[in-house]
Backbone as a chain_set.jsonl record, in Angstrom:
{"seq": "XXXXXXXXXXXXXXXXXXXXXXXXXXXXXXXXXXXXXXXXXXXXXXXXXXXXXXXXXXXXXXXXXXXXXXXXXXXXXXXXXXXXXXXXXXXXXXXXXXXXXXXXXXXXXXXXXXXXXXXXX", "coords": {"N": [[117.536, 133.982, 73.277], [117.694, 132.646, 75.8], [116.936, 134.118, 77.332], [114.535, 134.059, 76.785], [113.257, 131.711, 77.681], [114.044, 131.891, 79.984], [112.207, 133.943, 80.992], [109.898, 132.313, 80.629], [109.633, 130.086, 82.111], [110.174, 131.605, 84.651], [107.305, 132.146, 84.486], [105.217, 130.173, 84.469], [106.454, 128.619, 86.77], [105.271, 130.962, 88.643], [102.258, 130.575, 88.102], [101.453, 128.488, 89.188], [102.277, 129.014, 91.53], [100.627, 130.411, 92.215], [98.495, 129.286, 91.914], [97.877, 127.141, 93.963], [98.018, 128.909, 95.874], [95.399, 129.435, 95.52], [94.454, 127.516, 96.677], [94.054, 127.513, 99.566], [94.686, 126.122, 103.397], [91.409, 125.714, 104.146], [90.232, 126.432, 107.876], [88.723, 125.776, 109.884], [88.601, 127.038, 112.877], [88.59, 129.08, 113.058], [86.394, 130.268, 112.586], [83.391, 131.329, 113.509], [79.739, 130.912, 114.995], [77.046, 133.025, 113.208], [78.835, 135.055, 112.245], [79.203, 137.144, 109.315], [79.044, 136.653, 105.504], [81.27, 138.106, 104.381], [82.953, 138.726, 106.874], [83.629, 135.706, 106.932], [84.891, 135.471, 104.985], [87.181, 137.034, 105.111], [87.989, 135.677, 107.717], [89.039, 133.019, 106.373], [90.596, 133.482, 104.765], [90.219, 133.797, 101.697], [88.385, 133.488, 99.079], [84.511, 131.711, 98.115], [84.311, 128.289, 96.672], [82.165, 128.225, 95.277], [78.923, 128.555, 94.848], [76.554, 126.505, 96.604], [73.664, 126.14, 97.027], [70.307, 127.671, 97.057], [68.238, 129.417, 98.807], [64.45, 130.479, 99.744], [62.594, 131.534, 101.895], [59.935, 132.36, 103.71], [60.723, 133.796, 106.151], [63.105, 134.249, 106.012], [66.53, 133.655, 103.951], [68.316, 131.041, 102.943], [71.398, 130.448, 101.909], [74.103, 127.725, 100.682], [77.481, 127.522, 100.696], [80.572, 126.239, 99.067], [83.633, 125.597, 100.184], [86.748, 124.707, 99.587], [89.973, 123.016, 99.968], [93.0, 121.375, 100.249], [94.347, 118.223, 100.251], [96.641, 115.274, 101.226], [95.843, 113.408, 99.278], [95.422, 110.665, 97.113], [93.834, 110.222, 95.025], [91.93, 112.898, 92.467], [90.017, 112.893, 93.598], [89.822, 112.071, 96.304], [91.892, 113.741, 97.273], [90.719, 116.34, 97.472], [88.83, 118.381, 100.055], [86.009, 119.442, 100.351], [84.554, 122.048, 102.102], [80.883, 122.766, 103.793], [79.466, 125.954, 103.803], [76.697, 127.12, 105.57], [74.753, 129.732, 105.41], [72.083, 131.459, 106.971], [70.127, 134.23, 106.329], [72.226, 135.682, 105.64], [73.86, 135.064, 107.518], [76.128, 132.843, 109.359], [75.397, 129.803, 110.01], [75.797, 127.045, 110.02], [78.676, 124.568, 109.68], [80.184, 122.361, 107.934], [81.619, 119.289, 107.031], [81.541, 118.56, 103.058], [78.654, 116.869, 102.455], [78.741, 113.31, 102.428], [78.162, 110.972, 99.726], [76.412, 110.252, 96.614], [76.718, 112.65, 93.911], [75.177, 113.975, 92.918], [72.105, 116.042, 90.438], [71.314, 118.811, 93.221], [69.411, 118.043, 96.033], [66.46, 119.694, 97.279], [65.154, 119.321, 99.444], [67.378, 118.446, 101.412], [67.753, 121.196, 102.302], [65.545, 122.278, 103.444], [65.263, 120.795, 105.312], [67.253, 121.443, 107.036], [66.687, 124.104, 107.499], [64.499, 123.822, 108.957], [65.786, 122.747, 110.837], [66.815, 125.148, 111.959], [64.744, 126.233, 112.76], [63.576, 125.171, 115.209], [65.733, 124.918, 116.91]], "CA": [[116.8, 132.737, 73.431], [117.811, 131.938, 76.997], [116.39, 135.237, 77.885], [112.731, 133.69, 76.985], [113.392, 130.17, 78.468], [113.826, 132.096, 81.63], [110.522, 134.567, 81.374], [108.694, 131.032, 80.459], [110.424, 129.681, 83.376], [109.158, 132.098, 85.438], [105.476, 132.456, 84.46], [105.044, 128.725, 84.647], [106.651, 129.33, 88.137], [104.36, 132.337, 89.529], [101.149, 130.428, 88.249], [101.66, 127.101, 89.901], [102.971, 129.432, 93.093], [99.563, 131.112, 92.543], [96.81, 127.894, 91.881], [98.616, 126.406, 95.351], [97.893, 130.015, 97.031], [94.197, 129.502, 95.746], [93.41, 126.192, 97.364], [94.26, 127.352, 101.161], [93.735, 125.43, 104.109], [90.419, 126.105, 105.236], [90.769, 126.397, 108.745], [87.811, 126.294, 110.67], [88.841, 127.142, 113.61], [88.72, 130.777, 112.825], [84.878, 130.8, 111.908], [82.122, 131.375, 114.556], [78.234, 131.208, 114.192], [76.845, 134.483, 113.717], [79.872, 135.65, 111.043], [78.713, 137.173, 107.738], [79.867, 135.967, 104.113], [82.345, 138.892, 104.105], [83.619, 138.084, 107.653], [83.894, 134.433, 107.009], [86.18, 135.474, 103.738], [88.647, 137.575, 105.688], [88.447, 134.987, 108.455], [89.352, 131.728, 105.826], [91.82, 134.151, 104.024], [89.733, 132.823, 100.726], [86.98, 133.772, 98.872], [84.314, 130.477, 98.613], [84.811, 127.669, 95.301], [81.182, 128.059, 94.116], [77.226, 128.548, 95.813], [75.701, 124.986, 96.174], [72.189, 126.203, 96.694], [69.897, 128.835, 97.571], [66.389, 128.853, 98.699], [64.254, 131.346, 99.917], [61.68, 131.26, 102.834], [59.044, 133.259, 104.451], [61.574, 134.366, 107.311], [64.579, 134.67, 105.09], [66.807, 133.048, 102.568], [69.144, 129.85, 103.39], [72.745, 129.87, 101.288], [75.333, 127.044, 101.003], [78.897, 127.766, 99.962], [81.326, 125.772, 99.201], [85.045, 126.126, 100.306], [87.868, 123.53, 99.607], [91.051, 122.702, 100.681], [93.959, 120.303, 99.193], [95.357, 117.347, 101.416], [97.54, 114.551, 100.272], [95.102, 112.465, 98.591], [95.96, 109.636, 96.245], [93.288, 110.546, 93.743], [91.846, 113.88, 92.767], [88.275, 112.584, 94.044], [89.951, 112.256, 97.918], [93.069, 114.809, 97.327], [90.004, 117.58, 98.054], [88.27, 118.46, 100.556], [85.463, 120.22, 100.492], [83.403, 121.971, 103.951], [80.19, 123.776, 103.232], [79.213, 126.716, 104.667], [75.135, 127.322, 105.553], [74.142, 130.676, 105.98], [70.683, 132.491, 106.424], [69.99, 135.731, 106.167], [73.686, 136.268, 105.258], [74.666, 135.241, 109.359], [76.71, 131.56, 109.198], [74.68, 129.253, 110.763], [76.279, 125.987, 110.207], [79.178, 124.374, 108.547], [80.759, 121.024, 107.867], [82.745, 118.997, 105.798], [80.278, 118.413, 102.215], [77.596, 115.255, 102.98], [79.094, 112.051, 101.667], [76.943, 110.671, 98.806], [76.468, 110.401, 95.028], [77.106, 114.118, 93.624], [74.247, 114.129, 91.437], [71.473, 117.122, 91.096], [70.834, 119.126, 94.514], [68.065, 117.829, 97.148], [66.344, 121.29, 98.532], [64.19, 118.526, 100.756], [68.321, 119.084, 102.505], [68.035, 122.984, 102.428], [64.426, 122.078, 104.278], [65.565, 119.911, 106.731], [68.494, 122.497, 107.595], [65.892, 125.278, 107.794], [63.597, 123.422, 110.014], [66.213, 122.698, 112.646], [67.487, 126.338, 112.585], [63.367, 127.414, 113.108], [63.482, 124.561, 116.199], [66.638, 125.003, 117.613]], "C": [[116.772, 132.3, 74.902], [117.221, 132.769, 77.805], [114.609, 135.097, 77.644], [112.684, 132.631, 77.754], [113.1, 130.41, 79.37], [112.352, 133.067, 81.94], [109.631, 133.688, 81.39], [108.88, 130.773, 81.585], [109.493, 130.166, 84.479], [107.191, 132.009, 85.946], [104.992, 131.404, 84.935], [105.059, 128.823, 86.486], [105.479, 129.634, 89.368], [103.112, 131.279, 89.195], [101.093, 129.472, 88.975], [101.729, 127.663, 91.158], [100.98, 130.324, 93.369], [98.19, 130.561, 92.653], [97.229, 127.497, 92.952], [97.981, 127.589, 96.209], [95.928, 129.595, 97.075], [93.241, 128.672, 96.528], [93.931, 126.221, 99.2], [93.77, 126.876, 101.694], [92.695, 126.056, 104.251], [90.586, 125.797, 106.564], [89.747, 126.708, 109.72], [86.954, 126.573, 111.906], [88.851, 128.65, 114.182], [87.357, 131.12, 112.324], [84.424, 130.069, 113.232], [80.757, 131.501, 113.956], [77.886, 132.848, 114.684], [77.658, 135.517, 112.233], [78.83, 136.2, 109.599], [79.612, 136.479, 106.496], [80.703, 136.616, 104.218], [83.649, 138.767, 105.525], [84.206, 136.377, 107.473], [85.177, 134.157, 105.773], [87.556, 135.594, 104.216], [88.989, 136.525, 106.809], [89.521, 133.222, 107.955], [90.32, 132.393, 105.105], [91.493, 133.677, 102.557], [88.653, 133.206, 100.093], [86.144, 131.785, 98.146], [84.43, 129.794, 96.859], [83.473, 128.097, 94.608], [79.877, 128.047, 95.62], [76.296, 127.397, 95.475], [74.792, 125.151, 95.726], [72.014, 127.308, 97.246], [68.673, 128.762, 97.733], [65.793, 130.092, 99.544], [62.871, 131.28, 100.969], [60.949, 132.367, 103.458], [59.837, 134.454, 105.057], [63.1, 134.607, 106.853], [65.154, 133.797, 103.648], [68.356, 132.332, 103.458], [70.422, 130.011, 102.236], [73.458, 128.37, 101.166], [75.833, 127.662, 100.224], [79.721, 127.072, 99.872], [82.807, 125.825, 99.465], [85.83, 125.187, 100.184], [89.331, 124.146, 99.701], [91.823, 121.658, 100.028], [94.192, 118.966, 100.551], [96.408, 116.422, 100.772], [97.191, 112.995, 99.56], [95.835, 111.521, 97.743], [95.083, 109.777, 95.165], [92.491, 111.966, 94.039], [90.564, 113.791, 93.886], [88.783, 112.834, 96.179], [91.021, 113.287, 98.407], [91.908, 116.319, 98.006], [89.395, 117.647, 99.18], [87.477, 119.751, 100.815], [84.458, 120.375, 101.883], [82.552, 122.968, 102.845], [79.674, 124.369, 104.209], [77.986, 127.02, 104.886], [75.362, 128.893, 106.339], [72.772, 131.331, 105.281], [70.482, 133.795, 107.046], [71.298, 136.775, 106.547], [74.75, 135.982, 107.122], [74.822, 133.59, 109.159], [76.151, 131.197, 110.677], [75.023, 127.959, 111.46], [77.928, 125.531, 109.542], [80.104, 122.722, 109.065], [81.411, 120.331, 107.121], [81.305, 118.193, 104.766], [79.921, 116.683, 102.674], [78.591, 114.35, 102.122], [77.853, 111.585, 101.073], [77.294, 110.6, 97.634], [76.389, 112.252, 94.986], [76.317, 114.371, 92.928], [73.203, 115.766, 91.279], [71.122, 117.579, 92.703], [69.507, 118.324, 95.03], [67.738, 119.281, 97.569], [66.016, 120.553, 99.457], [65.834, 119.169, 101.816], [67.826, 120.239, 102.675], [66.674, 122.692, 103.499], [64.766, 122.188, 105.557], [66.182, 121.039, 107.703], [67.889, 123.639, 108.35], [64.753, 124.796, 108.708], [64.305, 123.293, 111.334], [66.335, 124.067, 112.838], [66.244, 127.02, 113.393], [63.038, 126.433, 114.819], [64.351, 123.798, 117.045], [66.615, 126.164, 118.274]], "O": [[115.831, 131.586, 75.247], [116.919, 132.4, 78.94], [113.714, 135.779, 78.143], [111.874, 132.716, 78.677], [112.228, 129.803, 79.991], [111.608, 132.909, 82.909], [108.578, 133.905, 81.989], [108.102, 131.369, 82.329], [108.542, 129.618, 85.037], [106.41, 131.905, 86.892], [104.251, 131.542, 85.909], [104.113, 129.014, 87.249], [105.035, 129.046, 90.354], [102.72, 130.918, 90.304], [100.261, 129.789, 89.826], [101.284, 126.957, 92.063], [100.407, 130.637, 94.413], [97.168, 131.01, 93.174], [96.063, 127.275, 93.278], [97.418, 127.257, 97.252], [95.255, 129.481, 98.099], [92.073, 128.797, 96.896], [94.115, 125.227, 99.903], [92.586, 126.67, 101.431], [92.902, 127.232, 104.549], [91.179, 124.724, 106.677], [89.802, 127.755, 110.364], [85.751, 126.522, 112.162], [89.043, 129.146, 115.292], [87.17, 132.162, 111.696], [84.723, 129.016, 113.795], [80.505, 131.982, 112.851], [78.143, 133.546, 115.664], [77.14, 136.369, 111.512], [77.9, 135.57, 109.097], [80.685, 135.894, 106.642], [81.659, 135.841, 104.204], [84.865, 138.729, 105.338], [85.272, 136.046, 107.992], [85.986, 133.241, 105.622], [88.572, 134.922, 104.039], [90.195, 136.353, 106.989], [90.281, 132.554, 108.655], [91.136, 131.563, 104.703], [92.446, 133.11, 102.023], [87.706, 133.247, 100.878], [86.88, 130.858, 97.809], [84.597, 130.563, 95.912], [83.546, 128.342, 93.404], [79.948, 127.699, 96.799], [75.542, 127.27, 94.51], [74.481, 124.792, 94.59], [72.878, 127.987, 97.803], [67.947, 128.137, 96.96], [66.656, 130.785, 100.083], [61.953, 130.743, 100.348], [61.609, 133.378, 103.694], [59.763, 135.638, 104.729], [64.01, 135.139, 107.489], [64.51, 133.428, 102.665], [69.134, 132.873, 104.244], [70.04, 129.26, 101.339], [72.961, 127.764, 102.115], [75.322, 128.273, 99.286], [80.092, 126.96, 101.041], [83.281, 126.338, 98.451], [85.502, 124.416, 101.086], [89.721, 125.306, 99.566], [91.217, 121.009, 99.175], [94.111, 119.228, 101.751], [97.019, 116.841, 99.79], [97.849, 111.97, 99.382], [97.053, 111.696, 97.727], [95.608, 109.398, 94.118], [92.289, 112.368, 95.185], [90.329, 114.575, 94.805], [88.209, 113.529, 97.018], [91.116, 113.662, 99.576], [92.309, 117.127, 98.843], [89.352, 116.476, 99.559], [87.922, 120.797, 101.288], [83.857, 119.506, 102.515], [82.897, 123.576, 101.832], [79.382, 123.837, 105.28], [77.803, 127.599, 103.815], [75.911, 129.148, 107.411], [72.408, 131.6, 104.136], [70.726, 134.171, 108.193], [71.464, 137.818, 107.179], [75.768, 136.477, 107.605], [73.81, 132.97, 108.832], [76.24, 131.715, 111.79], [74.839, 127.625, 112.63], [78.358, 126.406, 108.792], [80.457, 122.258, 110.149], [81.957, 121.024, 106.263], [80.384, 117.536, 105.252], [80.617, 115.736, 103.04], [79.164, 114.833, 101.145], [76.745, 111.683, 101.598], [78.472, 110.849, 97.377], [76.044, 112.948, 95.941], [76.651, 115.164, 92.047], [73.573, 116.67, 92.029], [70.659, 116.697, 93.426], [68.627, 118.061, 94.21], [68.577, 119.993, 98.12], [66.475, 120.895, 100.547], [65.711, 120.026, 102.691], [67.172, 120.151, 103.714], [66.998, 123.018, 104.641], [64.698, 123.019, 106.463], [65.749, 121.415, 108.792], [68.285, 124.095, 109.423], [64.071, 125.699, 109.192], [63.879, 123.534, 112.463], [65.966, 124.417, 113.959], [66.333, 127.893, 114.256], [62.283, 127.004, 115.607], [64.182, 122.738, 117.647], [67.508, 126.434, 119.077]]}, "num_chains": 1, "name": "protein.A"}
């Protein structure tokens, strides 16, 4: 009996030691423009939480990604922090911490906007 207590013990343990590993800082201090999705993985030590949007244009195709991070919030809503990552045609273009706002369905009019400065910058 004390010999399961402690394999429970454990498991409990390892997963908690392993949902903590999943929410690493992001650190983005270690990402340059230019990076691909697969560089920007090995550079955040992370693969990303989820793909905001995606849109698709004449001259290529626009991404976001999302990546989060833990801090020491007081509720879960400010405990996160999420940055999102913009890349088009798979080369990281932009990135920032996610817009402040209501969370409701996507805007593409954003993904637009985004893709208009990159065509007049």
């Amino acid at each position: 009996m004390k010999m399961i207590k402690f394999i429970v013990a454990c498991f409990c343990i390892s997963t908690i030691l392993i949902s903590c590993a999943s929410m690493r800082a992001v650190n983005t201090s270690n990402l340059h423009l230019g990076m691909n999705k697969a560089e920007v993985q090995t550079a955040l030590r992370k693969n990303p939480d989820n793909t905001i949007a995606a849109k698709s244009y004449s001259d290529g195709n626009l991404e976001v990604v999302q990546y989060s991070d833990l801090n020491n919030g007081v509720s879960l809503e400010t405990a996160i922090n999420p940055y999102w990552l913009y890349f088009f045609n798979d080369k990281l273009v932009k990135w920032e911490p996610r817009p402040k706002g209501p969370q409701g369905p996507f805007n593409y009019d954003f993904l637009d906007n985004v893709h208009y400065n990159l065509e007049h910058n």
